[in-house]
C-alpha positions as semicolon CSV with decimal commas, in nm:
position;residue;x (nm);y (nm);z (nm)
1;X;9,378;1,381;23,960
2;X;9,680;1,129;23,898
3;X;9,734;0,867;24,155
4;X;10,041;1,046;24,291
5;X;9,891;1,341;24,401
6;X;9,583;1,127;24,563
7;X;9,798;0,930;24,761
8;X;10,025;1,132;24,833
9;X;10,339;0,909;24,741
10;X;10,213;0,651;24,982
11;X;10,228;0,246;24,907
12;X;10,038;-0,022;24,972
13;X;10,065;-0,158;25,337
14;X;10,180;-0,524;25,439
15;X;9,879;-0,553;25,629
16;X;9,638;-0,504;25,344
17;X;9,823;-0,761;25,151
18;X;9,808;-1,029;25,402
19;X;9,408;-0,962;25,501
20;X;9,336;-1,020;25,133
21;X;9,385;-1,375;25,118
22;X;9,063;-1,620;25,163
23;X;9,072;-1,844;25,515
24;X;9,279;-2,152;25,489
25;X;9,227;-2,447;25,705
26;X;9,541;-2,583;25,659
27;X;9,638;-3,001;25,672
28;X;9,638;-3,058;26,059
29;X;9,294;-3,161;26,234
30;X;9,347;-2,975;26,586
31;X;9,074;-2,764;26,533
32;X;9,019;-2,417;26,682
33;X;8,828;-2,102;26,575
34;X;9,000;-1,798;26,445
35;X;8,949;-1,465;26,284
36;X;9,009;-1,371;25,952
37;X;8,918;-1,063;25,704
38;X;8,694;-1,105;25,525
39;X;8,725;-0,876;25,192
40;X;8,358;-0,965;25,093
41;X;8,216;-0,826;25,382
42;X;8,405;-0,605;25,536
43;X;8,469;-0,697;25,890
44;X;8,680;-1,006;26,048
45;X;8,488;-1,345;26,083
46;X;8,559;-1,661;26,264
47;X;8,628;-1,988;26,070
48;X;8,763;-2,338;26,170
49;X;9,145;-2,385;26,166
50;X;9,343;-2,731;26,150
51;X;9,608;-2,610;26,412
52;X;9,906;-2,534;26,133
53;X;10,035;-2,390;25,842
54;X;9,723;-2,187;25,633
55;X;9,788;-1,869;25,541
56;X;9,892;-1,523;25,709
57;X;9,535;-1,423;25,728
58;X;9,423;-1,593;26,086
59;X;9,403;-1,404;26,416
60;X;9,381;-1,542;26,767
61;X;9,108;-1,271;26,836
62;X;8,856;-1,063;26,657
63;X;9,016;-0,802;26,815
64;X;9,375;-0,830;26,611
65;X;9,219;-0,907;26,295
66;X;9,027;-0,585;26,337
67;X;9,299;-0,366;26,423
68;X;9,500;-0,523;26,170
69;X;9,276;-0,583;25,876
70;X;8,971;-0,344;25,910
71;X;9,139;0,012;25,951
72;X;9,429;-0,079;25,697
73;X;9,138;-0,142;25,429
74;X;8,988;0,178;25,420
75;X;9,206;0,394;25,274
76;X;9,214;0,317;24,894
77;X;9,622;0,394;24,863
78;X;9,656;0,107;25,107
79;X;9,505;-0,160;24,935
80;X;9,740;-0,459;24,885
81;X;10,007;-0,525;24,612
82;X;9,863;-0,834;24,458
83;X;9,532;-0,587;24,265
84;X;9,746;-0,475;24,043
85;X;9,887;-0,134;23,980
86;X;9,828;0,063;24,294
87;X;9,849;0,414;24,097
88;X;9,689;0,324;23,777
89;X;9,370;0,134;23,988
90;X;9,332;0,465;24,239
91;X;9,243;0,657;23,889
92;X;8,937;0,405;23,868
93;X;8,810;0,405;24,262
């Protein structure tokens, strides 16, 4: 079945890309706990954050990184941009 038909013409989502990267502390030293995905796993995990910059993966709650990173990873037409080519990689899921 080619990728097309699989997903149906769908792309990628925004959220999927953004969940992928790994936490970042960032420079700053105001530490806090946030969320993050956590592709590894599975499921949104706290870490320490410096208080500024990092990356787009952070989340004041568990609750936002869930509904933002956990359901937008499990359907393999949504995965993010940055694995590749979306249609030719859904041949090999």
């Amino acid at each position: 079945m080619d990728c097309e038909n699989t997903c149906g013409g769908r792309k990628p989502s925004a959220n999927a890309a953004l969940c992928a990267y790994d936490p970042d502390w960032g420079p700053c030293n105001q530490l806090r706990y946030m969320w993050f995905y956590n592709e590894t796993r599975g499921t949104c995990d706290q870490f320490l954050y410096g208080g500024c910059e990092g990356n787009p993966n952070k989340f004041e709650t568990f609750e936002l990184c869930q509904k933002t990173c956990e359901l937008s990873g499990l359907d393999p037409c949504l995965e993010p941009l940055d694995r590749g080519n979306w249609c030719e990689a859904m041949s090999n899921r």
